[in-house]
N, C-alpha and C positions, 0 to 999 in steps of 0.2 A: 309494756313496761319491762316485764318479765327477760323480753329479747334484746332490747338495751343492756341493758346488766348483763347479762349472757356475754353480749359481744362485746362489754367491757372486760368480762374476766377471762375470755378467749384472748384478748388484747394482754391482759397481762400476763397468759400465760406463754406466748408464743415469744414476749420478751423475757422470761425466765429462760424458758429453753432455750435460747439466745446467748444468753449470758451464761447459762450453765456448758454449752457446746465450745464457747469461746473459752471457760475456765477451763474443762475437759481437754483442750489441745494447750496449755500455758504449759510452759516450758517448767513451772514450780510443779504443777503438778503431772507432767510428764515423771519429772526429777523424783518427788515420792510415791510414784507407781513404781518405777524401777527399784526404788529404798524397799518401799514397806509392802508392793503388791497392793495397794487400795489405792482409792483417787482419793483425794481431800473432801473431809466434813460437806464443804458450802459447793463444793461440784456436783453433790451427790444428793443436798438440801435442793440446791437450784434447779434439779432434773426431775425428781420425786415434784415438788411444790409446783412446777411447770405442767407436767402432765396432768397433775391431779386440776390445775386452773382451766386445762385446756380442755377437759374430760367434762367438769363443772359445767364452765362456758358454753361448750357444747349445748349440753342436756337443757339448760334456761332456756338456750334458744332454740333448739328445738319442742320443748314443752308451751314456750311462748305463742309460738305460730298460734291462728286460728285455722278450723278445719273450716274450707270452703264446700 
């Protein structure tokens, strides 16, 4: 069960990152790296919340396994 859920929040983290990489090259927040030197709030929400699901995910499913 453990490893389901694992590969569910691996699933969603690999769509954060996703979406986070896609805001990271957007042309608005090209525009306010050049302005203000930082990327936008939810580029930066989406990349952190991504890793941390993917890291998560991870870990479930690797603690999931049974040792044979």
């Amino acid at each position: 069960m453990k490893s389901a859920i694992g590969i569910a929040i691996l699933a969603v983290g690999a769509v954060l990152l996703y979406f986070g990489y896609q805001s990271w090259n957007a042309p608005v927040d090209q525009a306010m790296t050049a302005v203000t030197g930082t990327h936008t709030n939810n580029t930066i929400i989406y990349l952190i919340a991504g890793i941390a699901a993917v890291v998560g995910g991870l870990s479930l499913t690797m603690c999931g396994r049974k040792a044979v």
